[in-house]
N, C-alpha and C positions, 0 to 999 in steps of 0.2 A: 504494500500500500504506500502512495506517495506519500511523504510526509512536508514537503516544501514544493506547490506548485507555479509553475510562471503562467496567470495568463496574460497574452496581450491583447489588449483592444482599438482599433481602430474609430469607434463611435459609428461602426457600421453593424446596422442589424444582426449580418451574417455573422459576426464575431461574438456578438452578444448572445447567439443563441447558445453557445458555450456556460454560459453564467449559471441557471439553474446545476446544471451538471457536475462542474465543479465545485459550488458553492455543498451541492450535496456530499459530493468526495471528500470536501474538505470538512465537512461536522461530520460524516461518518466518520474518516480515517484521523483526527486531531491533527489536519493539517493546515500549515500557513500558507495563504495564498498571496503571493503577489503581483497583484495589479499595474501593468505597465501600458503608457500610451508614449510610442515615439512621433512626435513629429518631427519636419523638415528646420533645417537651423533657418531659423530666422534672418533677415536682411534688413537694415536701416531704410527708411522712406525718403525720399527726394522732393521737391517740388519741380515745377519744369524751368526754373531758373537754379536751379543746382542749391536750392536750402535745404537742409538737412528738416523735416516734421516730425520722424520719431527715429531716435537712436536704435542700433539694434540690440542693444541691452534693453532698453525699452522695452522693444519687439518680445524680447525674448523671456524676460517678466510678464507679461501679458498673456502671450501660448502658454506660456507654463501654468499660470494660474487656472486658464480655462481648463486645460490637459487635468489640474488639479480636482475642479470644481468637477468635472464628470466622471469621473472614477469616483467619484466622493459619494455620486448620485448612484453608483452601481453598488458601493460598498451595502447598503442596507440590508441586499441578496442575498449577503454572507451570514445571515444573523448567526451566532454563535461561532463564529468561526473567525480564528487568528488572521486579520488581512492589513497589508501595506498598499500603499498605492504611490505609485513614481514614475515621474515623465522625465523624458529622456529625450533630446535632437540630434539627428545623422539619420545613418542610413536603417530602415528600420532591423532587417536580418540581422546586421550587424552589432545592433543594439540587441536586441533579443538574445542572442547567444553570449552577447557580454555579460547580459541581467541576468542568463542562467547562470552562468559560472559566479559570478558576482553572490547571487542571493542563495547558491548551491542547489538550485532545483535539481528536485529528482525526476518532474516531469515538465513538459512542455505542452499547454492546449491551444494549440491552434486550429483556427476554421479555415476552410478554403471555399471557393468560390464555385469548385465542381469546373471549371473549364477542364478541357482537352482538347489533346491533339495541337492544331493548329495558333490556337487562343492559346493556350497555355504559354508554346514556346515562342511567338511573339512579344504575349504580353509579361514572362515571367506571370511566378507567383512567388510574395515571402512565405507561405506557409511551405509549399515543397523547396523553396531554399532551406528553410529553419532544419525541415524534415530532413535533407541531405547534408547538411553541413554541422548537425549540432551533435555532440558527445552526448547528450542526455535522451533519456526516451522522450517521443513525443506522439502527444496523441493529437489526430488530425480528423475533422470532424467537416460534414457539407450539410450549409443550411439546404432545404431545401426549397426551392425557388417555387415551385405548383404550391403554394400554401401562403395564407394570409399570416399566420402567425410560423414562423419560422422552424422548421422541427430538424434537429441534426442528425444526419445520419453517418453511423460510425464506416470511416473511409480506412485509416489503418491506425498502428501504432509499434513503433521502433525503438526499441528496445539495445 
């Protein structure tokens, strides 16, 4: 049983539907979950005569607060259950397999989008990145898209 999970959330449905799931793993098995949302690093604002409007420490104060505020709004799910929440900017794959080693997951949940084939290796995915690239098991889960309320279906898990 995991006892330290990473999930990350993008504030996309598909990602979210993960939450019940884990939130149950994590009050059944006494596990800590933690909550990670990478975004993009942030960039200073311009005007069109070259004034600076917001700094990108600014910028970057701001993302991170919101990054803060929404995980904050998911933590509830976890009632009884040990949760962190941390935002993080760069690349997100790369982020994610930091925060596993970092926070010592023993697993990784992530969602996928269900692309193939064609869309897959165009568009990439972080989730079969994370899946191929990370030392920790990860379990990869697809909302399903025919449904109003999102229901995940177990795709694999790597061990």
């Amino acid at each position: 049983m995991a006892k330290r999970i990473l999930l990350p959330l993008d504030q996309s449905s598909e990602a979210e539907c993960l939450v019940p799931f884990v939130a149950d793993a994590a009050r059944g098995g006494q596990a800590t979950v933690r909550l990670l949302h990478v975004a993009p690093v942030p960039e200073g604002w311009t005007d069109e005569y070259g004034h600076v409007v917001v700094y990108a420490d600014q910028e970057l104060q701001r993302v991170e607060a919101e990054g803060l505020d929404y995980l904050h709004a998911i933590e509830p799910q976890f009632e009884d259950a040990t949760i962190e929440s941390v935002v993080k900017f760069g690349d997100p794959v790369a982020e994610i397999l930091k925060q596993a080693e970092e926070f010592g997951a023993d697993l990784i949940a992530v969602s996928t989008a269900g692309r193939s084939g064609v869309g897959r290796v165009l568009l990439g995915s972080v989730a079969e990145q994370v899946f191929r690239k990370s030392s920790v098991p990860v379990m990869l889960m697809r909302a399903e898209e025919s449904t109003s309320v999102h229901q995940p279906r177990h795709l694999a898990a790597r061990d």
